[in-house]
C-alpha positions in Angstrom: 12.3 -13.0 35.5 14.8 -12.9 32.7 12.3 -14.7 30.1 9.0 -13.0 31.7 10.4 -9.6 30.4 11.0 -11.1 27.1 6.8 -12.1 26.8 6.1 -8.7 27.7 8.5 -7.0 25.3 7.2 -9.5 23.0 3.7 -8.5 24.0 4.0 -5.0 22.7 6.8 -5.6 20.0 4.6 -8.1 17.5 1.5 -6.0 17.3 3.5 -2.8 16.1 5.2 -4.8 13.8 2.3 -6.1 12.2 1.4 -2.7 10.4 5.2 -3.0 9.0 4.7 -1.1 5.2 7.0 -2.2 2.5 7.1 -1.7 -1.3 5.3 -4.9 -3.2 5.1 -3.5 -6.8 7.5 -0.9 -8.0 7.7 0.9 -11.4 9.7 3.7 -11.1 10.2 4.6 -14.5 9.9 8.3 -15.4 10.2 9.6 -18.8 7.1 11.4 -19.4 4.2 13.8 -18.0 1.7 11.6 -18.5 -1.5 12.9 -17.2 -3.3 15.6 -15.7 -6.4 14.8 -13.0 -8.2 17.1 -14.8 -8.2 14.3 -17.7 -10.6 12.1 -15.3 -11.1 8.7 -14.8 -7.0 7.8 -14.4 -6.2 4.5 -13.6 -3.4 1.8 -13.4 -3.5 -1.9 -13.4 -1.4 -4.5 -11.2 -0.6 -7.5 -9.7 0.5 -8.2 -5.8 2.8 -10.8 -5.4 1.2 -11.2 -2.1 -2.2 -11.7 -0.3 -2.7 -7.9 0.8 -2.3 -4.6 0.4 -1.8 -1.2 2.6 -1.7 1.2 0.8 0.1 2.9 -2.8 1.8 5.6 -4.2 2.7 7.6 -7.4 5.2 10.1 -8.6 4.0 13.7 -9.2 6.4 14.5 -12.3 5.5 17.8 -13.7 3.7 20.9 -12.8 2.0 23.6 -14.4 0.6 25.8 -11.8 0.9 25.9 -7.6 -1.4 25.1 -5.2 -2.6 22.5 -2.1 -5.0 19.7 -3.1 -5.5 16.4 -1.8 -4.4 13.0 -3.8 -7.0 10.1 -3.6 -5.8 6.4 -4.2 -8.7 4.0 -4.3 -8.3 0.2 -4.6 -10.6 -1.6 -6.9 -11.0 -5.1 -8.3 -12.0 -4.0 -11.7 -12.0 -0.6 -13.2 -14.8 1.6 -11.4 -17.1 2.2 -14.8 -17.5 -1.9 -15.2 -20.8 -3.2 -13.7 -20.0 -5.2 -10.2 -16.9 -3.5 -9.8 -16.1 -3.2 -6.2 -13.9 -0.4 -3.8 -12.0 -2.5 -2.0 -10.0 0.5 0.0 -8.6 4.2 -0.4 -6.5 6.8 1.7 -5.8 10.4 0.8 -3.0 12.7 1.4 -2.1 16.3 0.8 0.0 17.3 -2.1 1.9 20.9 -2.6 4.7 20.6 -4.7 6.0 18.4 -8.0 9.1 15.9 -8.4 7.9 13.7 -5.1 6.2 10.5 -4.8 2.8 10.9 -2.9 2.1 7.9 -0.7 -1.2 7.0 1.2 -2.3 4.0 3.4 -5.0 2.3 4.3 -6.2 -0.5 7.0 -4.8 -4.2 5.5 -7.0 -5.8 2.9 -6.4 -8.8 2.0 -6.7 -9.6 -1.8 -5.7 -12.7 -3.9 -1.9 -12.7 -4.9 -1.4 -12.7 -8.9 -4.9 -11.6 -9.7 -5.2 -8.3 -11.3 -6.4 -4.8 -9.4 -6.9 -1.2 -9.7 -5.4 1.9 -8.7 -7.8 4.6 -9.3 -6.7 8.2 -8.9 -8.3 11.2 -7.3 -7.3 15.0 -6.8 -9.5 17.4 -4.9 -9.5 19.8 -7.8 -11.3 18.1 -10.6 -10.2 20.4 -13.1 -6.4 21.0 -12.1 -3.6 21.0 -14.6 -1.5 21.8 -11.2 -0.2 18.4 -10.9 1.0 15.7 -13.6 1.0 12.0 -12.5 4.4 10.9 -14.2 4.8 8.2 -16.3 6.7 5.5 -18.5 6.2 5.2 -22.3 7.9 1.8 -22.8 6.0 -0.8 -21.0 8.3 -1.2 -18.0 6.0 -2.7 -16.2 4.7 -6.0 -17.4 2.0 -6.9 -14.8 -0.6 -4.0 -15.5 -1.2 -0.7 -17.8 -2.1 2.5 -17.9 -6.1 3.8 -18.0 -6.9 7.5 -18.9 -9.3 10.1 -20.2 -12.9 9.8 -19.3 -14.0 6.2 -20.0 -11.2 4.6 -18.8 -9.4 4.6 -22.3 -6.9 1.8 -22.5 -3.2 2.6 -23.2 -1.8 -1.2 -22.8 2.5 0.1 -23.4 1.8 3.0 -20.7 2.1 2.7 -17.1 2.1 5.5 -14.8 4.9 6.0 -12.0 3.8 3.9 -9.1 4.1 1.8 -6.1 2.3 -0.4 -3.5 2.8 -1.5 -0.3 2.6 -4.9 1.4 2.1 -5.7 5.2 5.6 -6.7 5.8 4.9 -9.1 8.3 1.9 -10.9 7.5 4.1 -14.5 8.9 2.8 -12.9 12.3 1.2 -15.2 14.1 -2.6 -15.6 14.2 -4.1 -14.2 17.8 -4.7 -18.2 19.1 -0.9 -18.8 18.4 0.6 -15.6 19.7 -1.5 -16.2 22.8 0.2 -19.2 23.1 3.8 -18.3 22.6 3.4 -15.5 25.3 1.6 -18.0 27.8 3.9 -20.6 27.0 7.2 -17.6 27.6 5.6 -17.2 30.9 5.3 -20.5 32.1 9.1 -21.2 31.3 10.1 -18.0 33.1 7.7 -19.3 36.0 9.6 -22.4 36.1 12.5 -20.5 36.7 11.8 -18.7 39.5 10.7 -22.2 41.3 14.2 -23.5 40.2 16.1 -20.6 41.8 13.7 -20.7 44.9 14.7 -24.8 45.4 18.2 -24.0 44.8 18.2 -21.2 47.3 
């Protein structure tokens, strides 16, 4: 009985788990306002250590106005103005406010660890100075750069204050396997209910 509760706990307990959001790539570096959306076309490179990706995030530094929008983060495997390149994801939150980092998430995609990808940000107000995307001047973050100004202009010792996020638990085992483990967890706490009934 004992082990039959333990395959339905873990029944319900491993597929929650599974959308577990961590940080991957962190540069939290803030010395400078860097850019406005109302620049366009503002973008950062990087590389996940691991073979998916959920969602990303980045730090709203400076304001010069007041006012709700909404932040787009799209994922990209090149920068959107090359030929071929791909959206591989986005999510979108509100924003109201400066000084705070302004996550959003998406459904897991799975990418290839190491190789390089796009963040590729978006505010509802194409022509607000309202919020700054803060950013670092000194190359903090070796594994990708900053993009700005329409045309994707390359600034290769800027990044911009970001983050992603990994699924935390992508160890969890494929469907075929967790089917498995609970059947087999069920069978054993079967066999013990024929045990105690022999010994009674």
């Amino acid at each position: 009985m004992r082990v039959a509760k333990m395959a339905a706990v873990l029944a319900l307990v491993l597929p929650m788990a599974a959308n577990a959001q961590i940080i991957n790539q962190n540069a939290p570096t803030n010395n400078v306002p860097m850019a406005a959306f109302s620049q366009g076309d503002l973008a950062q490179s990087f590389k996940q250590s691991v073979g998916n990706i959920v969602g990303a995030g980045v730090f709203l530094d400076f304001s010069f106005g007041s006012g709700a929008e909404t932040l787009t983060i799209e994922l990209w495997d090149n920068l959107p103005n090359v030929g071929g390149a791909m959206q591989l994801a986005a999510g979108s939150t509100a924003i109201n406010g400066n000084n705070v980092w302004a996550d959003v998430f998406w459904a897991q995609t799975n990418i290839t660890a190491g190789q390089t990808y796009f963040l590729r940000f978006l505010s509802s107000n194409t022509l607000s100075f309202n919020y700054v995307i803060s950013g670092d001047l000194n190359n903090g973050y070796a594994d990708g750069q900053v993009y700005g100004g329409f045309g994707y202009g390359s600034f290769p010792r800027f990044d911009y204050t970001f983050r992603t996020y990994e699924n935390g638990l992508a160890v969890v085992p494929e469907p075929a396997t967790y089917a498995l483990m609970v059947s087999g967890l069920a069978m054993i706490g079967g066999a013990g209910i024929i045990r105690r009934r022999r010994q009674a």
